[in-house]
N, C-alpha and C positions, 0 to 999 in steps of 0.2 A: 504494500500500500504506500503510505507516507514512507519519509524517510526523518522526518521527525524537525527539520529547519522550519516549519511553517506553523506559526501557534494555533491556525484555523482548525488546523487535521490535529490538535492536540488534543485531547479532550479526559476531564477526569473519568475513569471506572475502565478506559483501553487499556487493553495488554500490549507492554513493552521493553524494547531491549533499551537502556539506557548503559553511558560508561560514567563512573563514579570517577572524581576528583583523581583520588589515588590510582585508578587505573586508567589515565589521559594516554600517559605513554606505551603501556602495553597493548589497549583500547580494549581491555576486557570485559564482556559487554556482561549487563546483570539485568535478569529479566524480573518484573515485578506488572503492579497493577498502580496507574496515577489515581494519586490522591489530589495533589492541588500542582497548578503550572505558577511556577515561579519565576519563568520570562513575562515579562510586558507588553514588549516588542512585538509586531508582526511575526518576522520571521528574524531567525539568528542560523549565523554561519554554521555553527559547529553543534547545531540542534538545540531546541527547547530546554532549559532546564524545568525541570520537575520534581516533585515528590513522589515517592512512590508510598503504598500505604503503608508496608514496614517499615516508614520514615529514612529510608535512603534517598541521598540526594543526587543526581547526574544530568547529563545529558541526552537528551532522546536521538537515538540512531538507525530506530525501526521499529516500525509500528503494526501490529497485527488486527487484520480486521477482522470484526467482531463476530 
């Protein structure tokens, strides 16, 4: 689906792969369910930041549809 740069295609309760702070550089990806989108912005380079609901925080890099 998405690729997760566009806050429209974000949405809380979708399954997705985000990469966490500490995994920038390896880009290891951690799959969870959004709780709340913590970008503002339309869209961002290096994908949405988000919550997911186990309270990890990352970037979105792919998004499963539902």
């Amino acid at each position: 689906m998405g690729n997760g740069t566009e806050r429209a295609s974000v949405k809380p309760g979708l399954e997705v792969d985000i990469v966490l702070k500490q995994d920038q550089r390896t880009g290891k990806l951690t799959r969870g369910i959004v709780k709340d989108l913590l970008t503002n912005s339309p869209t961002h380079p290096h994908g949405i930041k988000v919550r997911l609901t186990d309270g990890q925080v990352g970037r979105v890099k792919h998004i499963y549809p539902k």
